[in-house]
C-alpha positions as CSV (number, residue, x, y, z in Angstrom):
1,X,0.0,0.0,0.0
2,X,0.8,3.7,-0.3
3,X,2.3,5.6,2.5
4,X,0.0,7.9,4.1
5,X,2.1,10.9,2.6
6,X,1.7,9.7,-1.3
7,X,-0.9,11.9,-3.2
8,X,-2.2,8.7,-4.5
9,X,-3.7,7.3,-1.3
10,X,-7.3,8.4,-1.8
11,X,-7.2,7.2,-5.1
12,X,-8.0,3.1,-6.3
13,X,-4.9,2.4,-8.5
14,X,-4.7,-1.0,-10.0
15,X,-1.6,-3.2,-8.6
16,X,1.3,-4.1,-10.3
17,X,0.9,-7.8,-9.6
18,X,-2.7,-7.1,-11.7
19,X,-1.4,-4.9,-14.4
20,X,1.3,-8.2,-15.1
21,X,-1.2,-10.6,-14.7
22,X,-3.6,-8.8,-17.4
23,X,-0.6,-8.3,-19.9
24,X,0.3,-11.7,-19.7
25,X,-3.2,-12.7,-20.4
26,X,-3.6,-10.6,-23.6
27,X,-0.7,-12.1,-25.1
28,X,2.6,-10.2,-26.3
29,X,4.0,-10.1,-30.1
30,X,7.6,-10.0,-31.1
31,X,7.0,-6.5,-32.4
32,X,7.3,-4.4,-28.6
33,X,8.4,-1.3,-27.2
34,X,7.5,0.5,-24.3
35,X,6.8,-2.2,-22.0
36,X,5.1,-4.7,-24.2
37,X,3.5,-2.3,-26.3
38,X,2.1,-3.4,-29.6
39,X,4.3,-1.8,-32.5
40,X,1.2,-2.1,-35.1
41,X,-0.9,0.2,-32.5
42,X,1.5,3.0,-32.7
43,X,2.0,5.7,-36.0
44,X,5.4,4.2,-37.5
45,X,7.4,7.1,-37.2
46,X,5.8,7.5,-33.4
47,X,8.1,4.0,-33.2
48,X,11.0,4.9,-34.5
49,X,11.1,8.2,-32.6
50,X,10.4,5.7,-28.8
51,X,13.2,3.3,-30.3
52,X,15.6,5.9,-30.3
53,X,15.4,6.4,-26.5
54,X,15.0,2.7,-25.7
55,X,18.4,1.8,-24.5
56,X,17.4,-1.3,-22.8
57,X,17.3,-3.3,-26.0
58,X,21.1,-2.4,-26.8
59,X,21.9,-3.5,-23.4
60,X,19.5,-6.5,-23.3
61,X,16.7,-5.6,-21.0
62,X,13.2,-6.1,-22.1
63,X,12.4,-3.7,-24.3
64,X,10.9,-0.4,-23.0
65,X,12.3,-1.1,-20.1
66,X,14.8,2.4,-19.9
67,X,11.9,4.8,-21.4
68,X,11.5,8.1,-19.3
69,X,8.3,9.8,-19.2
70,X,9.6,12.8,-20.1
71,X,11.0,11.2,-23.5
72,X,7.6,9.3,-24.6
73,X,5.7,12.6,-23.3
74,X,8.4,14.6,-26.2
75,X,7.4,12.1,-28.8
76,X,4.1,12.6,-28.7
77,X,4.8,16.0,-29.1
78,X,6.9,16.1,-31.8
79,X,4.1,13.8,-34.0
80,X,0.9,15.4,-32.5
81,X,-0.2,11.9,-30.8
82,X,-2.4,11.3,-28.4
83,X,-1.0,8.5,-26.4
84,X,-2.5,6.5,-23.0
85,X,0.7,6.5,-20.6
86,X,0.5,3.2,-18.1
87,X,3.3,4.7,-15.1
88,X,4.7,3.0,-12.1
89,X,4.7,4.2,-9.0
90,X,5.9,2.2,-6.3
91,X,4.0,-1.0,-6.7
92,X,1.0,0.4,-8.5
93,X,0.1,1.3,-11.8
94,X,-1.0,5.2,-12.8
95,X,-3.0,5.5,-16.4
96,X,-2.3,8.6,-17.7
97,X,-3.7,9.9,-21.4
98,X,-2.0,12.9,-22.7
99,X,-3.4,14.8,-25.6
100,X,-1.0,17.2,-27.2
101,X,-2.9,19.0,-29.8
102,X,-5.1,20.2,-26.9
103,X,-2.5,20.7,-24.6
104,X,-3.7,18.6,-21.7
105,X,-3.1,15.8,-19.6
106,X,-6.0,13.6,-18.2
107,X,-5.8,11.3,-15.2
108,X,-7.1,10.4,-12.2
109,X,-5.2,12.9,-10.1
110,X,-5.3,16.5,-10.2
111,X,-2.3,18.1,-11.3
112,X,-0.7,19.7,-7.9
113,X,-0.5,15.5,-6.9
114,X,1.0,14.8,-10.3
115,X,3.8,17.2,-9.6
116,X,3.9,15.7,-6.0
117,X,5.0,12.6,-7.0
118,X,8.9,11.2,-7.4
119,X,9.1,12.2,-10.9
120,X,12.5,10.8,-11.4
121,X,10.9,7.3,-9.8
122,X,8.4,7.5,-12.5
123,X,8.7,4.4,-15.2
124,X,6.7,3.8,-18.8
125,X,5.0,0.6,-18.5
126,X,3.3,0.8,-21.6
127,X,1.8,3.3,-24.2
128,X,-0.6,2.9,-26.5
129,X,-2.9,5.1,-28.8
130,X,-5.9,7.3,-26.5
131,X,-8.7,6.4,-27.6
132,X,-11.2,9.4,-28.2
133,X,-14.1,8.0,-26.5
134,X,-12.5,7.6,-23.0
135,X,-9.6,5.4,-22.0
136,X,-11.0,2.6,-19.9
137,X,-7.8,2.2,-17.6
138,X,-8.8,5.5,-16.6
139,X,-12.4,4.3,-16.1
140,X,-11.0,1.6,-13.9
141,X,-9.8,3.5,-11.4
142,X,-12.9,4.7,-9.9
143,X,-12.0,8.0,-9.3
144,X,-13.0,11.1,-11.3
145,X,-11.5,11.9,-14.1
146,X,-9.1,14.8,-14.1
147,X,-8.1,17.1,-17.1
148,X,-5.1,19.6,-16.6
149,X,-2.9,21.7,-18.5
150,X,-0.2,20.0,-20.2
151,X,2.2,22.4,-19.7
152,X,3.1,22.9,-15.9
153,X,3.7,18.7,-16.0
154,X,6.2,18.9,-19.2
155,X,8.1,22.0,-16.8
156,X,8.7,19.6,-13.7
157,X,9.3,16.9,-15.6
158,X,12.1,18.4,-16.9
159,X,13.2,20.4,-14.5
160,X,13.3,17.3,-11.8
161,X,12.5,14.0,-13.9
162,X,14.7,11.8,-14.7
163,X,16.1,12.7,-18.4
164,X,19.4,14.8,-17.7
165,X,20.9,15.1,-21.5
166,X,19.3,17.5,-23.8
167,X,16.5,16.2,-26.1
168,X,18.1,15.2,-29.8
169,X,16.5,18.1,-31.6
170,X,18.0,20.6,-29.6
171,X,21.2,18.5,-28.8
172,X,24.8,19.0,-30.4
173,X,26.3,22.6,-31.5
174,X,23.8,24.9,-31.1
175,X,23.3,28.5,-29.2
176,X,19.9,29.2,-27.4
177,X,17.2,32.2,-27.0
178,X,13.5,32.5,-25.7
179,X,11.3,32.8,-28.4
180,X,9.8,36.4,-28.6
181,X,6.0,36.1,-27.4
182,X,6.6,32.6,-25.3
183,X,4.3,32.1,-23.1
184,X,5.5,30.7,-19.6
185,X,2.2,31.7,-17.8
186,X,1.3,29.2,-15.1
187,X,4.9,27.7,-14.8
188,X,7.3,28.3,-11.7
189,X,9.9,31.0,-12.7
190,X,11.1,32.6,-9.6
191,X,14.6,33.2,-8.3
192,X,17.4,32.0,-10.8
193,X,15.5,30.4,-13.4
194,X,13.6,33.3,-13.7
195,X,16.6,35.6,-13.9
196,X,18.3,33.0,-16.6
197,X,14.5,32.6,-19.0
198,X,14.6,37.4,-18.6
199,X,18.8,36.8,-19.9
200,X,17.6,34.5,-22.4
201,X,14.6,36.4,-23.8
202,X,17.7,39.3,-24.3
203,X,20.4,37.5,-25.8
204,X,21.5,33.9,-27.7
205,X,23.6,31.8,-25.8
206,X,25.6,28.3,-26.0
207,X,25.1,26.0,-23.3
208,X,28.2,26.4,-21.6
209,X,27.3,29.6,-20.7
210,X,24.4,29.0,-19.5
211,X,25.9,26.4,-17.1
212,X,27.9,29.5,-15.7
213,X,25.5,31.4,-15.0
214,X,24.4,32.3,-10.9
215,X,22.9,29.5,-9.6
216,X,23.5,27.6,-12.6
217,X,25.7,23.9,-13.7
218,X,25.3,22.4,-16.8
219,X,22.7,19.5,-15.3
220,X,20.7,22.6,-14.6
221,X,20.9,24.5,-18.1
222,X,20.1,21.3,-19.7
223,X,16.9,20.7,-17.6
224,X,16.2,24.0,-18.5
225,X,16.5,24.3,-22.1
226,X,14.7,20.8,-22.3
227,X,12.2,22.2,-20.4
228,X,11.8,25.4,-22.8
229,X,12.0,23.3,-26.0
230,X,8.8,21.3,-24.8
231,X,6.7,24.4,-24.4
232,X,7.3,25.8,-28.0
233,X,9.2,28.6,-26.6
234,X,12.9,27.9,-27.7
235,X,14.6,29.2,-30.5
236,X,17.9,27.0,-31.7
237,X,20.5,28.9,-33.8
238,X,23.3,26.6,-35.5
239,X,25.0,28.9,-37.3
240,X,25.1,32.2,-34.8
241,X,28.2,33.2,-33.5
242,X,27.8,32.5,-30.1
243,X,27.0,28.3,-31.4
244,X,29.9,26.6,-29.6
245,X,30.3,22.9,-28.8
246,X,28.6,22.3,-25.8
247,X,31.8,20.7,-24.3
């Protein structure tokens, strides 16, 4: 069971032992990622785009096995997919459907006990395709439905998730800048991530400095910029002066 302090403990969240058993019953292909996921049930490029992160199968482990949240939460993103997220936490098993076209994340806890969780703890069991009528491993659950903004989730998650490399698209030699008219309303900016987003709204800047900055190492401007890049509000330069190797 849950510890008394977990967000979850009011809510009826199917146990690991059950989401096995259930898997196990409707069969697995040879064609999986993500935790037994079905590869005909995903977009093909969706696929390829998960396979790139999935370093379990080049070091053996079942496959899905090293996906982060924050990685499969990207893809989506990237192809406009609205995917059902199965997430372990502890010994249960959190549904989780996030749709990016609208921007939102539906579950069955509300967002400030999202962000409560241990989001570096958090693993992908499975993903499949939402389903527009309802998910119904949401429905099992019992508990209300919630729908949040997307947003303030894809911030923590980067900023304190697991993932601590910069995203492939905004990886390699490259120089960074806030996109004029971003919009970082609802997000926690205060102290010296705020001061870094004003400096980066003013000027275009390589990663190593950003890892200098007050307050600042490179883990940090890398959660950061990740962070940025998933709300539409970096700009990436490859050919401006200040795009040095991010040594």
């Amino acid at each position: 069971m849950f510890p008394s302090t977990q967000p979850t403990e009011h809510v009826s969240l199917m146990h690991l032992s059950e989401f096995g058993r259930r898997q196990g019953a409707g069969g697995r292909g040879a064609d999986t990622v993500a935790g037994g996921t079905q590869l005909s049930a995903l977009n093909p490029t969706l696929v390829q785009d998960l396979q790139r992160f999935d370093r379990g199968a080049a070091a053996g482990a079942s496959p899905g096995a090293t996906l982060d949240m924050l990685e499969v939460l990207a893809a989506a993103l990237r192809h406009g997919r609205a995917l059902l997220l199965h997430l372990q936490i502890d010994q249960r098993v959190l549904p989780l459907t996030v749709r990016p076209s609208e921007r939102q994340v539906q579950s069955p806890l509300a967002l400030n006990q999202l962000l409560a969780l241990r989001l570096p703890d958090l693993r992908v069991l499975r993903v499949e395709p939402a389903r527009d009528g309802g998910d119904p491993a949401l429905a099992d659950t019992g508990a209300p439905l919630v729908t949040e903004p997307l947003g303030p989730l894809l911030w923590e998650l980067a900023l304190r998730g697991a993932r601590d490399a910069l995203l492939p698209e905004i990886g390699g030699v490259a120089a960074y800048r806030v996109a004029p008219g971003a919009e970082l309303q609802g997000l926690e900016l205060t102290g010296t991530l705020a001061a870094a987003v004003a400096r980066l709204h003013r000027q275009t800047t390589p990663l190593r400095e950003i890892a200098a900055w007050p307050g600042f190492d490179r883990d940090r401007a890398v959660r950061l910029l990740n962070a940025l890049y998933l709300q539409a509000a970096l700009m990436v330069s490859r050919t401006h002066p200040a795009a040095i190797s991010p040594g």
